[in-house]
N, C-alpha and C positions, 0 to 999 in steps of 0.2 A: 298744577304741574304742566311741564309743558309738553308740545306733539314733537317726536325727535326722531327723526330721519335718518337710520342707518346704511352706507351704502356700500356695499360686498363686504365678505370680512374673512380673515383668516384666523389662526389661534389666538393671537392678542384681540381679533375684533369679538369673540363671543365674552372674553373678558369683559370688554365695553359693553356689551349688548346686557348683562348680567348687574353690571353696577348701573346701570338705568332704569334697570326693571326693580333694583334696591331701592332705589332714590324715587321710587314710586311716578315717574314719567311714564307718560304714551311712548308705545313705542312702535316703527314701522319700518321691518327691516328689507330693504331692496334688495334679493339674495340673486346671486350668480346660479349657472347653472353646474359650476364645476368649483363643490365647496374644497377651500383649501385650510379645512379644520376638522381635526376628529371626529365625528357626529359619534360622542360617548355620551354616557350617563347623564353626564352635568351639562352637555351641548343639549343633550335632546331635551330636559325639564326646563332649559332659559330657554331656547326656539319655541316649544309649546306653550309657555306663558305671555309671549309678544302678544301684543294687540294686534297686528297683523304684518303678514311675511307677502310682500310681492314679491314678483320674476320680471326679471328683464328681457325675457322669450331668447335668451341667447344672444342676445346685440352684447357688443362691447365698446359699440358707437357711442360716445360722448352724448352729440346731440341726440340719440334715441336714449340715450337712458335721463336726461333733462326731459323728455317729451314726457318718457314715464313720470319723472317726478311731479312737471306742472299738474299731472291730469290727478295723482294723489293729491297736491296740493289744493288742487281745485275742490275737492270731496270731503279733503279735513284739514286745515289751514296749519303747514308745517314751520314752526319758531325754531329750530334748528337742526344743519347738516354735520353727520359726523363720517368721518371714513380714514380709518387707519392702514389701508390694503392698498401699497405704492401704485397697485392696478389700474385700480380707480379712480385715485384721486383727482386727475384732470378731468373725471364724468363730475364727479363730487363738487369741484368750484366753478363747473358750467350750468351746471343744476343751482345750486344756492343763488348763483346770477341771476338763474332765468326766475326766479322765484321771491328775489330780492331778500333771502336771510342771510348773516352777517357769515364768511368763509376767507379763507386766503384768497386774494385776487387772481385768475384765471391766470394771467401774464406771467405774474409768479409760481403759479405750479409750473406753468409750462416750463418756463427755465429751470425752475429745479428740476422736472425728468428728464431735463435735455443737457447730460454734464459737457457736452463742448459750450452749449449756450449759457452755462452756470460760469466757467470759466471764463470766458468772455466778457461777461457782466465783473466779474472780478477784477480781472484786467483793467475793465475800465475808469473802474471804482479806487485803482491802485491799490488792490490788495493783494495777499501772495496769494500764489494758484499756479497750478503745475500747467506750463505746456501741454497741448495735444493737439492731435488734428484728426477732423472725420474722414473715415476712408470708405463707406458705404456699406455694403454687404461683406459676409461674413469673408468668402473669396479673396474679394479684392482686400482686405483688411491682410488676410496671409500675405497676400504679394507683397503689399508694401513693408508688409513685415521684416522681410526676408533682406531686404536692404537697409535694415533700419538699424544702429548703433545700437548696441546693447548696454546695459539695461535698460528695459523699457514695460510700459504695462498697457495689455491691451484688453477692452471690455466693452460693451455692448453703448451706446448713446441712453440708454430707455435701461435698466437693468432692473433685474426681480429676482430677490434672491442669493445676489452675488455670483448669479449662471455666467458663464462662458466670461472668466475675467481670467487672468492668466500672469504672473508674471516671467519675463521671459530673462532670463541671465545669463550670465558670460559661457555659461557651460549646456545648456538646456540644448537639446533638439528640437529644431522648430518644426521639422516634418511629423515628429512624433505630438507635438503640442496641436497640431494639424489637425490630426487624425483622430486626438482625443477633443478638440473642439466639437470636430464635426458629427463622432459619435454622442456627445453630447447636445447636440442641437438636434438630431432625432429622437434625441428621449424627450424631451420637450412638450412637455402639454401643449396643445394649439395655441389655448386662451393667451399662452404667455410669449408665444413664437411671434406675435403680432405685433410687442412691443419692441422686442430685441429685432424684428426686421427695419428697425427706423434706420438703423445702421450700428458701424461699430467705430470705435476712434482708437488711437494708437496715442500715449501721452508718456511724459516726465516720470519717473521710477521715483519715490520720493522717500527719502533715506529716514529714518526717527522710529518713534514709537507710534501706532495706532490705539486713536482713542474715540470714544462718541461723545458727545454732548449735548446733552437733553436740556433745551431751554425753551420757556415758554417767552409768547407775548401778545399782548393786546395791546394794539396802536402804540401808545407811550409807553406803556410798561411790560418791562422783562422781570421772567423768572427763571432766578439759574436753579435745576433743579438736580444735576447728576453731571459726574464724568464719568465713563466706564471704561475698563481696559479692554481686550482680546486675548483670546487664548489662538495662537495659527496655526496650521500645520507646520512642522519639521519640515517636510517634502515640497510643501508650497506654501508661500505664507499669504497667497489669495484665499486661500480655502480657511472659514472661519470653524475650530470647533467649541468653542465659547465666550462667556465674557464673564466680567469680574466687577462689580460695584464696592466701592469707589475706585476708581483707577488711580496707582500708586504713583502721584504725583507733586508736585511740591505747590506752595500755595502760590510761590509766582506762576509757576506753571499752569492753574487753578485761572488764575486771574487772567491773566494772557487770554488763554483758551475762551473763556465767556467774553472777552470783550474782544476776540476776535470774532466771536460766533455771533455776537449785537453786530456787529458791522457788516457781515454774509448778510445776516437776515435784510439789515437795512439795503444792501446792494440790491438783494433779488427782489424784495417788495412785498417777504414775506411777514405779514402783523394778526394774524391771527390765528392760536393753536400751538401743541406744544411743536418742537419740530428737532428732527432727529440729526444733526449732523456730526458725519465720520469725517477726521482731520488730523493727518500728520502731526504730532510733536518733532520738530529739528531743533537742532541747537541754535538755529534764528528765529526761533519761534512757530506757530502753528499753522499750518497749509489746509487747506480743506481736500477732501478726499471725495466728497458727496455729502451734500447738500439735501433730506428728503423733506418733504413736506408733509410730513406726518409723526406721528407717535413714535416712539419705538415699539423695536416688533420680538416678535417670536419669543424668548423667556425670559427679556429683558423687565417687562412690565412684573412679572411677576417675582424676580429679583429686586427688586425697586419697593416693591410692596411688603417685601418680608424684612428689607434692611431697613426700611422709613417706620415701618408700620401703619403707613398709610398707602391709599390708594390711590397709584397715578391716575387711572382713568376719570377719578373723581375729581383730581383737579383739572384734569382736560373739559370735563363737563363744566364743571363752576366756570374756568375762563369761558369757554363758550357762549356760555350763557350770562355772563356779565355778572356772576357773582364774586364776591370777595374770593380771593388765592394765598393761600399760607406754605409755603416753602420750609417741609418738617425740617425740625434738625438732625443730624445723621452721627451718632453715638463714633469717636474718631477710635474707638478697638475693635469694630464692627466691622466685618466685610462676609460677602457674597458671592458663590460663583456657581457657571454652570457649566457641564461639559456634554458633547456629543459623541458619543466610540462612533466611529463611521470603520466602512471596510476598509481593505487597500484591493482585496483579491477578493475571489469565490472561496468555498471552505463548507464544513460542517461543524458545528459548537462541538462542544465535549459532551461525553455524555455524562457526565458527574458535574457537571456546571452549576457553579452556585453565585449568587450575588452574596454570599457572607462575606463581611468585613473581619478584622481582628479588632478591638475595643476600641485604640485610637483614632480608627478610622471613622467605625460605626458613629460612633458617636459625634461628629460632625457631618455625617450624611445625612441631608432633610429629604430628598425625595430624591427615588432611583424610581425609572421607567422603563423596565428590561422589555425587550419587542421580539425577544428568541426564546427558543424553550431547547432542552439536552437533545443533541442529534441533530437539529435541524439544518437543511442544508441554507446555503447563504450564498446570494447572489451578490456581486458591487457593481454600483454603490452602494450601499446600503445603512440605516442610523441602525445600531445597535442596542443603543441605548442610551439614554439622559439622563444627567447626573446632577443633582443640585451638593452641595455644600456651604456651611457656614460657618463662622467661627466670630467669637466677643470676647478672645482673649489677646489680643495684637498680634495675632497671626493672621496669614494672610490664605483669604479661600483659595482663590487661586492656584497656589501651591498645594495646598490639599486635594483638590477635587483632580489634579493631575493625578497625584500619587495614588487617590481612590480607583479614576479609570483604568493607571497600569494593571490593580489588581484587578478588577474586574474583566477589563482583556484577557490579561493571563489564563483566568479562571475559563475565559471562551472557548478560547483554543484558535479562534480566528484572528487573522493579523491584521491590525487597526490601525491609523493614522496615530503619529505619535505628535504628539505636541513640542513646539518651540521653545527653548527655555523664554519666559517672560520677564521682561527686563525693564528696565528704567528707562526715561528717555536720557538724553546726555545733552549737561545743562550745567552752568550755570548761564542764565540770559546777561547779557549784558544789562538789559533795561527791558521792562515792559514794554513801554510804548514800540521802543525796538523792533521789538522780535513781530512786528506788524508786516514788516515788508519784504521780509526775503526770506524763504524758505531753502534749504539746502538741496537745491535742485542734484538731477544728473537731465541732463537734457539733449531734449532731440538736437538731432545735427539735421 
């Protein structure tokens, strides 16, 4: 088996951490000092069974977290890096460099965290990709705001999370968008205020449906492995409060999408590992929205796992390590979803609060994660609670796991972001090949 080098991780990375420990690998997890994952039940019995857990003494330097890995490397000769935590990931392909095991090329991550730099490469490559421009710190990002034609979207150069993205339209108050920016950039963990000070960009409002795209590849070959939908906020439709596998899409739209997302990769130089990219569906076809160079994250993997039946992180592993890849097939009455209740305001639950369902509901509910108990008071922002749902009869989760959360709100007492209705993209393409080149911009002046 082989020595397999973990580096930081959040909820999807102790996932990983757990199917390696299954697959009977060494394991050597390089953990941060500020975990961004539950330490429950099931974290604390996989962290205890690793082979061994270094510290990176708090650097979130590139080259000191490579320094750390050479010196492991040195000790116990490590045949592959993994890291699914967008944080990391440029320590992650400086490391495997400096150590010579097989990673997405540094040049390439770097452009994918740097989305004016992702765009760029776009452009050059003559593919669609929304205008933008960097306008530096968060500050000056306002000002130029403030002259800037509306609709427009404005978001960090480095983001984590989807923090401080904003869309801003014809009716919005910018002073008020201001003010919740900047109260949001003090709630801020450190570790994560380092990235988003690279600057911010102000870009193209890109009109369609939002979708992700999960595809792998090793040098020559691609695996198409998922589209997923979104569930946005009603209020803001920055603000994500879930997603939905398969995303409700047509098969040219299917095709389009993957073979626009072979062409991103080929652009930015990324060839090895699954990789996550978010991209417009317009009615010319699909725009990239971001580009990451990693897995997907947060309850995607685990939506993935329960509609395949198998396990993405395992196929992350086998590509990595150069073993065969099998692309399940995905049952077409089957779908997925998940959702977040987040606040709008402060509040106290009810004190009769209950998560019961009535039959039809219950009975497509796979896993609720209630984080309030009767009385409690509630600050916002604040998640409420997580909601999975499923259905195998050609209904569609997504629509369910809405109708679950209204109830479960209601039953609160506190008032919660409501969801978007979710819709279809608006389509028919003209032609595949088509819909390569031009996105239905609105664009800067």
């Amino acid at each position: 088996m082989a020595h397999c080098l973990v580096i930081d991780a959040n909820f999807a990375g102790i996932r990983l951490l757990g199917r390696l420990l299954k697959r009977g690998h060494r394991i050597t997890f390089l953990r941060c000092d500020d975990d961004f994952f539950h330490t429950d039940a099931q974290a604390r019995d996989i962290l205890a069974a690793l082979d061994r857990i270094a510290d990176t003494g708090g650097s979130r330097d590139p080259r000191e977290i490579a320094r750390i890995v050479e010196g492991i490397h040195e000790r116990d000769p490590v045949e592959a890096i993994f890291c699914v935590f967008e944080r990391s990931i440029e320590a992650a392909a400086l490391a495997a460099a400096s150590i010579g095991v097989p990673f997405a090329p540094i040049e390439a991550v770097h452009v994918a965290r740097h989305k004016n730099e992702t765009r760029a490469v776009l452009e050059r490559a003559g593919l669609a990709t929304a205008r933008c421009r960097a306008v530096g710190s968060l500050e000056a990002m306002l000002e130029q705001a403030s002259t800037t034609p509306r609709p427009f979207v404005i978001k960090p150069i480095s983001g984590v999370f989807s923090s401080l993205v904003r869309v801003v339209d014809l009716q919005d108050d910018l002073a008020s968008i201001a003010d919740d920016l900047r109260s949001e950039w003090l709630g801020l963990p450190a570790s994560l205020r380092g990235y988003i000070d690279r600057g911010f960009m102000i870009e193209d409002y890109l009109s369609g449906t939002l979708v992700s795209v999960e595809i792998g590849r090793r040098r020559d070959e691609y695996y198409e492995f998922m589209i997923s939908g979104r569930i946005q906020a009603a209020a803001n439709e920055a603000i994500e409060l879930g997603s939905f596998l398969p995303a409700d899409v047509s098969v040219l739209e299917r095709q389009s999408c993957f073979a626009y997302a072979r062409r991103v990769l080929e652009a930015i130089g990324l060839d090895l590992g699954i990789f996550h990219l978010e991209m417009m569906v317009t009615p010319a076809g699909p725009v990239l929205v971001e580009a990451n160079a990693r897995l997907m994250g947060g309850m995607l993997p685990f939506l993935y796992d329960s509609l395949s039946g198998k396990f993405i992180h395992d196929m992350l592993i086998d590509l990595v390590l150069g073993n065969p890849v099998a692309v399940p097939e995905i049952d077409p009455a089957r779908s997925v979803s998940s959702f977040a209740l987040k606040t709008v305001e402060g509040g106290v639950v009810a004190p009769d609060f209950s998560t019961a369902l009535p039959a039809p509901l219950s009975d497509a509910l796979t896993r609720c994660d209630c984080y309030v108990v009767p009385g409690q008071a509630i600050t916002a922002p604040m998640v409420l609670a997580r909601l999975q749902a499923a259905a195998d009869d050609g209904r569609r989760a997504e629509t369910i796991v809405v109708e679950i959360a209204r109830h479960v709100a209601g039953s609160i007492g506190v008032e919660t972001l409501d969801a978007a209705p979710v819709t279809r993209s608006a389509l028919p393409y003209l032609s595949a090949p088509a819909a390569m080149h031009q996105g239905e911009l609105r664009h800067l002046a």
